[in-house]
DRENKOLNU-689764 format. One record per atom (N, C-alpha, C): residue in one letter; atom name; x, y, z. Coordinates in steps of 0.02 Angstrom, whole numbers, plus 32768, in hexadecimal, padded with zeros to 4 digits. Atoms other than C-alpha are relative to their C-alpha. Layout:
N
<node type="A" atom="CA" east="X" north="Y" up="Z"/>
...
This chain:
128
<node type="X" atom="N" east="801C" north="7FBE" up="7FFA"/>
<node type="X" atom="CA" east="08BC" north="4F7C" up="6054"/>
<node type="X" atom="C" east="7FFA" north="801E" up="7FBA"/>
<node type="X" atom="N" east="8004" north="7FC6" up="803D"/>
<node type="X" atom="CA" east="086A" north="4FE6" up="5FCB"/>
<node type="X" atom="C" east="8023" north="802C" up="7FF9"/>
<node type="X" atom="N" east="7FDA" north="7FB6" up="8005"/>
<node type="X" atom="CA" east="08C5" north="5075" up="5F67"/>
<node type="X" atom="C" east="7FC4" north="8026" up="7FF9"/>
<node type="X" atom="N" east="8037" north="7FC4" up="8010"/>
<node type="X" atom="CA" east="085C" north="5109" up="5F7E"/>
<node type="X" atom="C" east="8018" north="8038" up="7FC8"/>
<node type="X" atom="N" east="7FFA" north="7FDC" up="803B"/>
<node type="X" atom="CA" east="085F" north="516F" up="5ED1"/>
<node type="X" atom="C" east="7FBD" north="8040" up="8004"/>
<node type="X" atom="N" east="8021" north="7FB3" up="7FFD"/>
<node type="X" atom="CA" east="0820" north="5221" up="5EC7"/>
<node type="X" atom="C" east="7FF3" north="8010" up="7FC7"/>
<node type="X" atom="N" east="801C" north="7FF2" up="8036"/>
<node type="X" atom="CA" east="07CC" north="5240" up="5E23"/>
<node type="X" atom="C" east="8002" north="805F" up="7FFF"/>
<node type="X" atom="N" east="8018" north="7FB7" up="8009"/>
<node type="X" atom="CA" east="07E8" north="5314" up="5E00"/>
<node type="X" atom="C" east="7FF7" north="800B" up="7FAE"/>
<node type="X" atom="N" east="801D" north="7FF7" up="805B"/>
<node type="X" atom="CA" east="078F" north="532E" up="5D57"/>
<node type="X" atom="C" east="7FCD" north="802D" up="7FF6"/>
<node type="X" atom="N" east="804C" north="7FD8" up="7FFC"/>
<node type="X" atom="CA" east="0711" north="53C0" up="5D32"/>
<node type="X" atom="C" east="7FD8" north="7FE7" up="7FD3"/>
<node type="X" atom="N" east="8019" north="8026" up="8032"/>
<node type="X" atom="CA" east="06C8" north="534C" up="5C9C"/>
<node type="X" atom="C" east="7FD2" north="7FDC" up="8020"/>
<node type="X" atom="N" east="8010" north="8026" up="7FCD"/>
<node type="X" atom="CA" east="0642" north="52EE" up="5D02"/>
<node type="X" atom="C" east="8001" north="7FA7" up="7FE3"/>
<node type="X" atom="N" east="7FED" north="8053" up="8016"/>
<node type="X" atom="CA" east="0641" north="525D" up="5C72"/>
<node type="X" atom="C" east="8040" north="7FD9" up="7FF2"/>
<node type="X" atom="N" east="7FA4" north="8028" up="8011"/>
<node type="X" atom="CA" east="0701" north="5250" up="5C70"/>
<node type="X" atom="C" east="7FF9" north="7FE1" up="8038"/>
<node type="X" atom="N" east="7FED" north="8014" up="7FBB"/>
<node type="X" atom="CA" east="06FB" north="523F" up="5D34"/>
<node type="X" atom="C" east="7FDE" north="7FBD" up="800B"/>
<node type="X" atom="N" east="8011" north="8046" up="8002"/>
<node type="X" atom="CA" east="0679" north="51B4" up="5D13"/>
<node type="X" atom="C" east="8028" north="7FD3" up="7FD1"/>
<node type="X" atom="N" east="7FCA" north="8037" up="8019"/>
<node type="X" atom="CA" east="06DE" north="5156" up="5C8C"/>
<node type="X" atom="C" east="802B" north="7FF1" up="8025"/>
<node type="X" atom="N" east="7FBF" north="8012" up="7FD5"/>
<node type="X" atom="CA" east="0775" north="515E" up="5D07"/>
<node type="X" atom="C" east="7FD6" north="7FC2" up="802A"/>
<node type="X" atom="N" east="8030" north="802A" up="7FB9"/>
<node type="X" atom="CA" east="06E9" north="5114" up="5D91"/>
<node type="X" atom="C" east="8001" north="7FB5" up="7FEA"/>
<node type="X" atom="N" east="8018" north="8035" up="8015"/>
<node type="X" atom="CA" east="06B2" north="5092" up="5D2A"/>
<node type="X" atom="C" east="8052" north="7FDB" up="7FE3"/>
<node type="X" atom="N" east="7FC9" north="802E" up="8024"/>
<node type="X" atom="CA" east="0765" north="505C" up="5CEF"/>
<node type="X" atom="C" east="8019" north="7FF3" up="8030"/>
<node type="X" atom="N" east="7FFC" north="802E" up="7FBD"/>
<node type="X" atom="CA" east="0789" north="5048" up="5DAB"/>
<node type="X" atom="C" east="7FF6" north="7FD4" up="8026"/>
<node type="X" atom="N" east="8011" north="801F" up="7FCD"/>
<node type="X" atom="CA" east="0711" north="5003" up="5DF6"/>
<node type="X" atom="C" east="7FFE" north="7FBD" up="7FFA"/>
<node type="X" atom="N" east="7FDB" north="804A" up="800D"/>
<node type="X" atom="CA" east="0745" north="4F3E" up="5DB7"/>
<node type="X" atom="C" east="803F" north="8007" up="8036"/>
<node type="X" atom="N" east="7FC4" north="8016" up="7FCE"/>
<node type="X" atom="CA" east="07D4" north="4F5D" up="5E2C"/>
<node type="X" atom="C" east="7FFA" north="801B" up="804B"/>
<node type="X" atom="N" east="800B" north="7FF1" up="7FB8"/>
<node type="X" atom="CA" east="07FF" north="4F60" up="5EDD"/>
<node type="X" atom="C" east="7FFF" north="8051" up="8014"/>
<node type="X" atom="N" east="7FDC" north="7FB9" up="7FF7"/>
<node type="X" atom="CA" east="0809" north="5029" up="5EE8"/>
<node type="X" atom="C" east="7FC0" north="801A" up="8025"/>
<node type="X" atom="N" east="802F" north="7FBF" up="7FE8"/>
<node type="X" atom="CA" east="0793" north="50B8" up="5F53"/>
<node type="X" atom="C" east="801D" north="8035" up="7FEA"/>
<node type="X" atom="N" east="7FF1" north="7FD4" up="8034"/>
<node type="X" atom="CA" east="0773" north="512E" up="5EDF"/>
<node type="X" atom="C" east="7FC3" north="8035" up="800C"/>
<node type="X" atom="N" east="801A" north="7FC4" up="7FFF"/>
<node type="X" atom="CA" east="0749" north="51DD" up="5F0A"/>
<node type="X" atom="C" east="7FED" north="801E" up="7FC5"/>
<node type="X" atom="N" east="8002" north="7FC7" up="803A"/>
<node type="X" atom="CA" east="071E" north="526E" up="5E8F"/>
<node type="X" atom="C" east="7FF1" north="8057" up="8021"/>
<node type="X" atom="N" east="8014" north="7FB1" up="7FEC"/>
<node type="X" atom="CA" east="0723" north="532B" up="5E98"/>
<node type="X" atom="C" east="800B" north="8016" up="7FA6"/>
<node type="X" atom="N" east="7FED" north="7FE3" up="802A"/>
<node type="X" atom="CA" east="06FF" north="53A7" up="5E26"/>
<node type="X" atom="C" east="8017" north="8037" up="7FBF"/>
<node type="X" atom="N" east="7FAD" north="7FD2" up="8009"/>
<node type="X" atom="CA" east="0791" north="5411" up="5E10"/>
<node type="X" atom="C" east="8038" north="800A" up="8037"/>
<node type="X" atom="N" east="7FC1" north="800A" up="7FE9"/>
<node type="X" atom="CA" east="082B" north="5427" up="5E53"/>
<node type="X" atom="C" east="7FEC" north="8027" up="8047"/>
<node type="X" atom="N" east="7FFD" north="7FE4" up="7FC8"/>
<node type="X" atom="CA" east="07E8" north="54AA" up="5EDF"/>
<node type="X" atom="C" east="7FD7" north="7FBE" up="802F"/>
<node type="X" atom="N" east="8017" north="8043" up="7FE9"/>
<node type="X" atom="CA" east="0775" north="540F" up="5F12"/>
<node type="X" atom="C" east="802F" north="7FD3" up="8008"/>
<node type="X" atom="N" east="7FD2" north="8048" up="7FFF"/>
<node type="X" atom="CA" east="0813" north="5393" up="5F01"/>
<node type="X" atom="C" east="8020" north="800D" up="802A"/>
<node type="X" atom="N" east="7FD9" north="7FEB" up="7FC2"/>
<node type="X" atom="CA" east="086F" north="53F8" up="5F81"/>
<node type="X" atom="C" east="7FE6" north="7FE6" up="8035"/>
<node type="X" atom="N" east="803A" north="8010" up="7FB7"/>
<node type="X" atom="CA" east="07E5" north="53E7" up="5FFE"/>
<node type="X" atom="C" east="8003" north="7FB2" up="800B"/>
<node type="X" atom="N" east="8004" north="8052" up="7FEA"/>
<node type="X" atom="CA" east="07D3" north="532D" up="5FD7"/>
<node type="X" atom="C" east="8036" north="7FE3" up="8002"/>
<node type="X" atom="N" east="7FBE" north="8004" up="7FFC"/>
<node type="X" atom="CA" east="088D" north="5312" up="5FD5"/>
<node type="X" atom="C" east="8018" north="8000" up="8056"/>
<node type="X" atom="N" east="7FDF" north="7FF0" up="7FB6"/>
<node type="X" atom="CA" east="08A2" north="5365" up="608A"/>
<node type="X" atom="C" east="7FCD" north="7FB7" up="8020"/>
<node type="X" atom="N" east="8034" north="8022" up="7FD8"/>
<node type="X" atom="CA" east="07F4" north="52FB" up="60BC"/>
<node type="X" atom="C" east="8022" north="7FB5" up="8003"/>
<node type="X" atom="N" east="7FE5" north="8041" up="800C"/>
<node type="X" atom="CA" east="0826" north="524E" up="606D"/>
<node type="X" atom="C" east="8033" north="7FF2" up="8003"/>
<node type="X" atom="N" east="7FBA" north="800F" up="8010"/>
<node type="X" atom="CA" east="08DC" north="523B" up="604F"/>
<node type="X" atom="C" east="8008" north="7FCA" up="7FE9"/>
<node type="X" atom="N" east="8001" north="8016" up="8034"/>
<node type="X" atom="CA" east="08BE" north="51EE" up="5FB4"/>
<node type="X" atom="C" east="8065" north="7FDC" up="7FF2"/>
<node type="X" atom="N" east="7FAA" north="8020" up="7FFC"/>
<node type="X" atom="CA" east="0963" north="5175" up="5F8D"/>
<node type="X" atom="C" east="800A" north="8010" up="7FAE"/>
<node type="X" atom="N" east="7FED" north="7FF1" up="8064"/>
<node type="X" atom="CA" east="093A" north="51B0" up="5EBC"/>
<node type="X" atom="C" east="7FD8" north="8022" up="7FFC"/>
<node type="X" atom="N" east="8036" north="7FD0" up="801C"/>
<node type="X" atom="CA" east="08FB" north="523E" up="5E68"/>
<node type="X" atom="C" east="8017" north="800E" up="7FBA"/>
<node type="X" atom="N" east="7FF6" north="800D" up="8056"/>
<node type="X" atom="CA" east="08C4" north="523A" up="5DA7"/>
<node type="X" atom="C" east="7FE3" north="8040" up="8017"/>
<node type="X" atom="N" east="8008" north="7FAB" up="8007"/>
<node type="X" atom="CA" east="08BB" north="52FC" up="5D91"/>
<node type="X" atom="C" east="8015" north="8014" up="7FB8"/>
<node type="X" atom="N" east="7FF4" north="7FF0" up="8056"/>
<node type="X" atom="CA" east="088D" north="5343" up="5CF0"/>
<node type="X" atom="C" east="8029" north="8040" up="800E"/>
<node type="X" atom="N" east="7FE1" north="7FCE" up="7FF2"/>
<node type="X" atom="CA" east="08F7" north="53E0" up="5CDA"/>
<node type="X" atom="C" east="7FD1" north="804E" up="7FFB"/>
<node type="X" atom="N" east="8022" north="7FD2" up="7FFB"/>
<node type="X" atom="CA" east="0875" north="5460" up="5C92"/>
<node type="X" atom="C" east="7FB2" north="8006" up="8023"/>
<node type="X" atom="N" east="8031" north="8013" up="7FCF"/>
<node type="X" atom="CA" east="07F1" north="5483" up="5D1C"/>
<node type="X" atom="C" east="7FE9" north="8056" up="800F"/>
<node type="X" atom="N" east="8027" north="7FA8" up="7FD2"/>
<node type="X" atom="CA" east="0783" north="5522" up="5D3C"/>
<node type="X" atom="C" east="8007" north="800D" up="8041"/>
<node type="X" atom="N" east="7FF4" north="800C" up="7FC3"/>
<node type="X" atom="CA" east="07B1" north="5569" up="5DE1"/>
<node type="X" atom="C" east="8038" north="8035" up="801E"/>
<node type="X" atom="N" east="7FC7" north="7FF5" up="7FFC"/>
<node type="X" atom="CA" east="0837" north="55BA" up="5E3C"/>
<node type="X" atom="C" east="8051" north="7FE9" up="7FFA"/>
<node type="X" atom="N" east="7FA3" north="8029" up="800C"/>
<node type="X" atom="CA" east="08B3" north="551E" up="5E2C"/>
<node type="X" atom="C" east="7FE3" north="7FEE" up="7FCF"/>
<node type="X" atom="N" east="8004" north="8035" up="803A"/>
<node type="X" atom="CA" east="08CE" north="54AC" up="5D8B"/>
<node type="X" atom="C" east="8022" north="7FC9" up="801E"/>
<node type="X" atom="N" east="7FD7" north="804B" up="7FF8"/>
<node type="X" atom="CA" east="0921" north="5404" up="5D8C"/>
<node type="X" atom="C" east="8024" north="8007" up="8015"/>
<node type="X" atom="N" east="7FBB" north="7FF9" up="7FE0"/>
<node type="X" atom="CA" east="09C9" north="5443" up="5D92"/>
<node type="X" atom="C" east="8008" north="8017" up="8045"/>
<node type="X" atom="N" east="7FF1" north="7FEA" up="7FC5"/>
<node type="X" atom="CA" east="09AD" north="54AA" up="5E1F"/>
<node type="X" atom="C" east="7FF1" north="7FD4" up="803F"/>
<node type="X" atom="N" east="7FFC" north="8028" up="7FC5"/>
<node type="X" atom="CA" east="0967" north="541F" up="5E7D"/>
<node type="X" atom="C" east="802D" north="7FD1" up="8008"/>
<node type="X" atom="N" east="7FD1" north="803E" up="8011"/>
<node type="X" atom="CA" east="09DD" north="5399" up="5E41"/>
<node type="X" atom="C" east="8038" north="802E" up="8036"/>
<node type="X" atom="N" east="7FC2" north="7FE6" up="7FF1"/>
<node type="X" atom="CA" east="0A77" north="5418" up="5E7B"/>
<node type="X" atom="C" east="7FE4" north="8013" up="8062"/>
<node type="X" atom="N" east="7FFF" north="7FF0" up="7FD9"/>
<node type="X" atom="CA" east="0A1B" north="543E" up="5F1A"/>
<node type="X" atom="C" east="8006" north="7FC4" up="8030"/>
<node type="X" atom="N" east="7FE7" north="8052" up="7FF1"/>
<node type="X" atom="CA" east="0A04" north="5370" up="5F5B"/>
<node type="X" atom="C" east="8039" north="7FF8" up="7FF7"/>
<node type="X" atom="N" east="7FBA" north="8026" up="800F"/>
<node type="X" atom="CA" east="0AA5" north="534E" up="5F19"/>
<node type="X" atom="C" east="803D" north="8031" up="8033"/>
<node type="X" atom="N" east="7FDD" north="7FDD" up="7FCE"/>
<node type="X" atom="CA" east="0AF8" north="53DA" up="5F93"/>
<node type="X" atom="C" east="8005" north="800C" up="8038"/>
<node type="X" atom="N" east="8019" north="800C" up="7FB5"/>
<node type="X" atom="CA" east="0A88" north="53E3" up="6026"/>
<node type="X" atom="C" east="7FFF" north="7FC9" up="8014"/>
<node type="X" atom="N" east="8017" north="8052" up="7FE9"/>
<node type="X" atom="CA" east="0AAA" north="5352" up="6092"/>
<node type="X" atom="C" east="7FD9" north="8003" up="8039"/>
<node type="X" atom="N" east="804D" north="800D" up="7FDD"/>
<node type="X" atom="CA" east="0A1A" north="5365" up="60F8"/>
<node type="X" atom="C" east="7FD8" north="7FF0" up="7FDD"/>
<node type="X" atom="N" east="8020" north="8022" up="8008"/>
<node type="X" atom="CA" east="09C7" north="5333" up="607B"/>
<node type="X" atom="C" east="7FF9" north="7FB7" up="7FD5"/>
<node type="X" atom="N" east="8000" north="804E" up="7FEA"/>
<node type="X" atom="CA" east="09F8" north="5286" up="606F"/>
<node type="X" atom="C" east="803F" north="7FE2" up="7FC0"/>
<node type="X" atom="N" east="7FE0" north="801B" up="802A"/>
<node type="X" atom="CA" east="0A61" north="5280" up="5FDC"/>
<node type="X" atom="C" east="7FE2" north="7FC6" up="7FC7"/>
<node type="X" atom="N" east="800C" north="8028" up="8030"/>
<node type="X" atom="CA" east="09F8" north="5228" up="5F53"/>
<node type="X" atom="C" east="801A" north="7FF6" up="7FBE"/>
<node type="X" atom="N" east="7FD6" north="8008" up="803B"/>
<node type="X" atom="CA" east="0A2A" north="51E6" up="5EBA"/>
<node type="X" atom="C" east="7FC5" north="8033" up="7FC2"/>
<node type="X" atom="N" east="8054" north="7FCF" up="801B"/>
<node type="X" atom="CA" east="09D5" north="525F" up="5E26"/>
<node type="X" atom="C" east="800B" north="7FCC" up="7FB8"/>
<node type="X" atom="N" east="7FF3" north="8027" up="804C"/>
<node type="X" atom="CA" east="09B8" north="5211" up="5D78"/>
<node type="X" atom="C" east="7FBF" north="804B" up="7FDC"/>
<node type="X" atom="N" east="8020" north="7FC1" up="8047"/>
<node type="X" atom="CA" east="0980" north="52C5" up="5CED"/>
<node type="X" atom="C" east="7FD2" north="7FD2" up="7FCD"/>
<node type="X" atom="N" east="8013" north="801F" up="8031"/>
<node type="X" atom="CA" east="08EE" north="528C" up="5C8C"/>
<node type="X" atom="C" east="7FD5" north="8040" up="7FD9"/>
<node type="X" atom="N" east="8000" north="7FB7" up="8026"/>
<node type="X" atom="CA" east="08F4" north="531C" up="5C0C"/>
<node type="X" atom="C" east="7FD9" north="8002" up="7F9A"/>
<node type="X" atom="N" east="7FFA" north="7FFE" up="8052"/>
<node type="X" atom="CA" east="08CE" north="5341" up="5B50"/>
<node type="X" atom="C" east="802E" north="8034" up="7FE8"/>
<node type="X" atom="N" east="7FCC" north="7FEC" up="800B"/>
<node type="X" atom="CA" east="095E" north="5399" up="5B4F"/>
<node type="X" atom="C" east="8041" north="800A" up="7FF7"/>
<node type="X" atom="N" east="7FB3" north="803B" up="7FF3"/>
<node type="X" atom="CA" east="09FB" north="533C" up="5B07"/>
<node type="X" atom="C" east="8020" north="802A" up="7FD4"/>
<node type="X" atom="N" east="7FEE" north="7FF5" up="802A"/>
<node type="X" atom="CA" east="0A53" north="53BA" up="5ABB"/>
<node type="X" atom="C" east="804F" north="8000" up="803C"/>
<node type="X" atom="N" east="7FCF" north="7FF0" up="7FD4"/>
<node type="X" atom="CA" east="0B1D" north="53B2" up="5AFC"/>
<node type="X" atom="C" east="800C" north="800D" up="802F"/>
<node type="X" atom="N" east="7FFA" north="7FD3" up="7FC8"/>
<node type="X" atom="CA" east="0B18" north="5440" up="5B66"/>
<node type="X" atom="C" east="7FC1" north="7FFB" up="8027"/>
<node type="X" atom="N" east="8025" north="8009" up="7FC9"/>
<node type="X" atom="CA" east="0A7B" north="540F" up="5BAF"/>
<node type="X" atom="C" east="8006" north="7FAF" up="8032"/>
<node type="X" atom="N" east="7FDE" north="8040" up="7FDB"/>
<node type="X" atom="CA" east="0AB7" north="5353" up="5BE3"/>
<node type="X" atom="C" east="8047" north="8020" up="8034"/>
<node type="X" atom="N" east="7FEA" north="7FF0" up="7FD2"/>
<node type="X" atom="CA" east="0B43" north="53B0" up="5C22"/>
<node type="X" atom="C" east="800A" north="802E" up="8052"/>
<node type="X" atom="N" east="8012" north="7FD5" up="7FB2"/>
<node type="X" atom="CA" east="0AF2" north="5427" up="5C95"/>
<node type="X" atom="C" east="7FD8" north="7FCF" up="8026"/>
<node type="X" atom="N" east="8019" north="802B" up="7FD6"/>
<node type="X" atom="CA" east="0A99" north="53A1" up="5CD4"/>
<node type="X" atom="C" east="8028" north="7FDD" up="802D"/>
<node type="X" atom="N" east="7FD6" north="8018" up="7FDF"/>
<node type="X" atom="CA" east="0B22" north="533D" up="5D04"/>
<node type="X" atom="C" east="801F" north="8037" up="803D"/>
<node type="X" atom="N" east="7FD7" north="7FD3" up="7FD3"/>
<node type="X" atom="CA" east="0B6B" north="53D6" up="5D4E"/>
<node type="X" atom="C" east="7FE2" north="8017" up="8035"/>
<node type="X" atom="N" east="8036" north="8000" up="7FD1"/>
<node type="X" atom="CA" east="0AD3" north="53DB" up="5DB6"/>
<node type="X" atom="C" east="8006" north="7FDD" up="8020"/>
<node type="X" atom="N" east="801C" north="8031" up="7FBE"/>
<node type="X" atom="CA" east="0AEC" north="5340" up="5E0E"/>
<node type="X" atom="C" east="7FDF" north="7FC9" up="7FE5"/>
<node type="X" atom="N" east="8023" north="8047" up="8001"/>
<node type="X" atom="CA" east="0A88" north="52C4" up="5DB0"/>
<node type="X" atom="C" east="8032" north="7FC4" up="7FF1"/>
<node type="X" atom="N" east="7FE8" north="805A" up="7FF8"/>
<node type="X" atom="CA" east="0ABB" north="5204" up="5DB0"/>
<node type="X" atom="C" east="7FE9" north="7FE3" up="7FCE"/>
<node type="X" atom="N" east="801A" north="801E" up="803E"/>
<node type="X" atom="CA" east="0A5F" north="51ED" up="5D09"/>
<node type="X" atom="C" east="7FE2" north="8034" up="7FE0"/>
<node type="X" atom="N" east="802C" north="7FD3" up="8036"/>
<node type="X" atom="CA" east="0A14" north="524F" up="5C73"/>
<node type="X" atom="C" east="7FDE" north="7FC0" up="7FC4"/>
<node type="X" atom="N" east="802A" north="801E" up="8029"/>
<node type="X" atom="CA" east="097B" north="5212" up="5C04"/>
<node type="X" atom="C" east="7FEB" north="802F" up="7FD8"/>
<node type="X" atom="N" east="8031" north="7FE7" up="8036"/>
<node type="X" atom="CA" east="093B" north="5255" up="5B6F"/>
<node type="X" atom="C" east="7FC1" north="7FE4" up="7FF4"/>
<node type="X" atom="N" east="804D" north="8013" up="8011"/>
<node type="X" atom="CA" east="0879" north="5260" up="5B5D"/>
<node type="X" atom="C" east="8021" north="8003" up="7FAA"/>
<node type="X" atom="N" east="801C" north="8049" up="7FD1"/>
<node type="X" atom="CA" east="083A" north="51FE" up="5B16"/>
<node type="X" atom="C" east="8035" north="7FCF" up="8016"/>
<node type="X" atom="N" east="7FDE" north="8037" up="7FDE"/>
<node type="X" atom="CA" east="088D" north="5165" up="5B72"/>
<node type="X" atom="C" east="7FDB" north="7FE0" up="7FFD"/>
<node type="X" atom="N" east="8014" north="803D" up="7FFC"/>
<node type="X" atom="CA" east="0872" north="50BA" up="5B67"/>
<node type="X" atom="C" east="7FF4" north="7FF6" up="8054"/>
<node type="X" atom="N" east="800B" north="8011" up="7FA5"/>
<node type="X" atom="CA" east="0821" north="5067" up="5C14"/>
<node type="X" atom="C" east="8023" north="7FE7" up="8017"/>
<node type="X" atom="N" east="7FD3" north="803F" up="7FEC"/>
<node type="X" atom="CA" east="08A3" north="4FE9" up="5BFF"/>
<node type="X" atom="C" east="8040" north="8022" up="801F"/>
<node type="X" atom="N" east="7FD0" north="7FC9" up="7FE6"/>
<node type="X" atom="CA" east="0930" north="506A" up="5C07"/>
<node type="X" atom="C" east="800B" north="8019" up="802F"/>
<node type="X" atom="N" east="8005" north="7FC0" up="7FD1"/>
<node type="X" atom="CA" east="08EF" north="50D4" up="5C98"/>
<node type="X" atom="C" east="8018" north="7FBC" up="8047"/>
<node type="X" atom="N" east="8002" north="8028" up="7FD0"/>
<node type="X" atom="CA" east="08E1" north="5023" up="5CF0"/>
<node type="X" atom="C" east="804B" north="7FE9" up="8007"/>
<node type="X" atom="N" east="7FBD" north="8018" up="7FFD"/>
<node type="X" atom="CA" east="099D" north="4FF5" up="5CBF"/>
<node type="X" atom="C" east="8020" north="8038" up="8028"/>
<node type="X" atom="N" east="7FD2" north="7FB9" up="7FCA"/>
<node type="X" atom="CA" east="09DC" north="50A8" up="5CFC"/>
<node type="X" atom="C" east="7FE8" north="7FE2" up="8040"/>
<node type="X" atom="N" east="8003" north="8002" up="7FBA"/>
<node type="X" atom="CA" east="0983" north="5081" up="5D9F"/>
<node type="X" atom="C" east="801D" north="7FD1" up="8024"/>
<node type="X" atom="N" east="7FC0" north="8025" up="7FE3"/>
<node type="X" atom="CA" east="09D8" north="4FEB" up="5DBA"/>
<node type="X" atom="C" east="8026" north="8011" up="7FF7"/>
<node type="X" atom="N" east="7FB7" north="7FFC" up="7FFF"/>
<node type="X" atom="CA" east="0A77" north="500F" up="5D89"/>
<node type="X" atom="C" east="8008" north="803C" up="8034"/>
<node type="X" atom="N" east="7FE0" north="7FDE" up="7FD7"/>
<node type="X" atom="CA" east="0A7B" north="5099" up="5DEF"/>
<node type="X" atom="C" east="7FE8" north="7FD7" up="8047"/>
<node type="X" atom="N" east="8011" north="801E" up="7FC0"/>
<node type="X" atom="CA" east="0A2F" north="5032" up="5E90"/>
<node type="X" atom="C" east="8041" north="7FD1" up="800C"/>
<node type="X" atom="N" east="7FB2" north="8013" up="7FF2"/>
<node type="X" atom="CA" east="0ACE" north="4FCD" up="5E6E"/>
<node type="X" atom="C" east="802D" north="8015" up="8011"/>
<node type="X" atom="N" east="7FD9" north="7FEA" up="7FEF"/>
<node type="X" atom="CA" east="0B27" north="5042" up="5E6B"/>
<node type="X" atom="C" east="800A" north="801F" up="804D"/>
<node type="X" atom="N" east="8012" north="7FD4" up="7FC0"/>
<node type="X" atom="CA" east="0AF0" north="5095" up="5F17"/>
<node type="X" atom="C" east="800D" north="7FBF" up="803A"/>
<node type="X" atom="N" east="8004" north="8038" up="7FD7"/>
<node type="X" atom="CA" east="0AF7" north="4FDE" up="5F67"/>
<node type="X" atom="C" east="8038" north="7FEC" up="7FFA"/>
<node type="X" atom="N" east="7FB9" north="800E" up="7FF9"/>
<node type="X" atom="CA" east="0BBA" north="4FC4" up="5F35"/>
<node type="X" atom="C" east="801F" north="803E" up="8035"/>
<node type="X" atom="N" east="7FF3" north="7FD1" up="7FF5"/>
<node type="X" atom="CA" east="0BCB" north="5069" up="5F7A"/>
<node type="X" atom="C" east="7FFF" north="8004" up="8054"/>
<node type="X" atom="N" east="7FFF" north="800B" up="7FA6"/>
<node type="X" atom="CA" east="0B8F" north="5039" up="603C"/>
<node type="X" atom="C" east="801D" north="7FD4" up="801A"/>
């Protein structure tokens, strides 16, 4: 079975780089974009990963969606991985404190984004 990955990015050529650094692997790969869109497709799909940039025009940002998945278990409990340009300390740590399962600094390597996603699919598969 495919992992279904939820692309929330308001960038439309980041959301394609992500696309295109996926689609070599087994994954269904949504996109929304922004976070009030990632809610919606979150409740719709129940996405098993969501790469969520943090700053997003809108009523939510990253964090707020990251912290809201990661609390509501209605909606499914996905794993989040932050793909941000914003690595300063205190912003890696509000992320974490959000809930995510990974932080990336734009730019990111494809190779990288693809190692986070395994490692965390490992991790989620020791876990059941």
């Amino acid at each position: 079975m495919s992992k279904r990955i939820l692309i929330v990015e308001d960038h439309a050529d980041i959301r394609k780089l992500v696309r295109l650094t996926l689609e070599f692997e087994d994954y269904e790969i949504h996109e929304a974009g922004n976070a009030d869109e990632g809610l919606e497709a979150v409740r719709r799909l129940r996405p098993d990963l969501l790469l969520l940039d943090v700053m997003m025009p809108g009523k939510l940002n990253g964090l707020d969606l990251c912290r809201l998945v990661k609390t509501d278990l209605s909606l499914g409990r996905p794993q989040v991985v932050l793909l941000t340009a914003r690595g300063q300390s205190q912003d890696v740590e509000a992320g974490m404190n959000a809930g995510a399962d990974a932080y990336l600094l734009k730019p990111f390597s494809p190779l990288k984004l693809i190692a986070t996603i395994d490692t965390l699919g490992a991790q989620s598969s020791e876990l059941s």
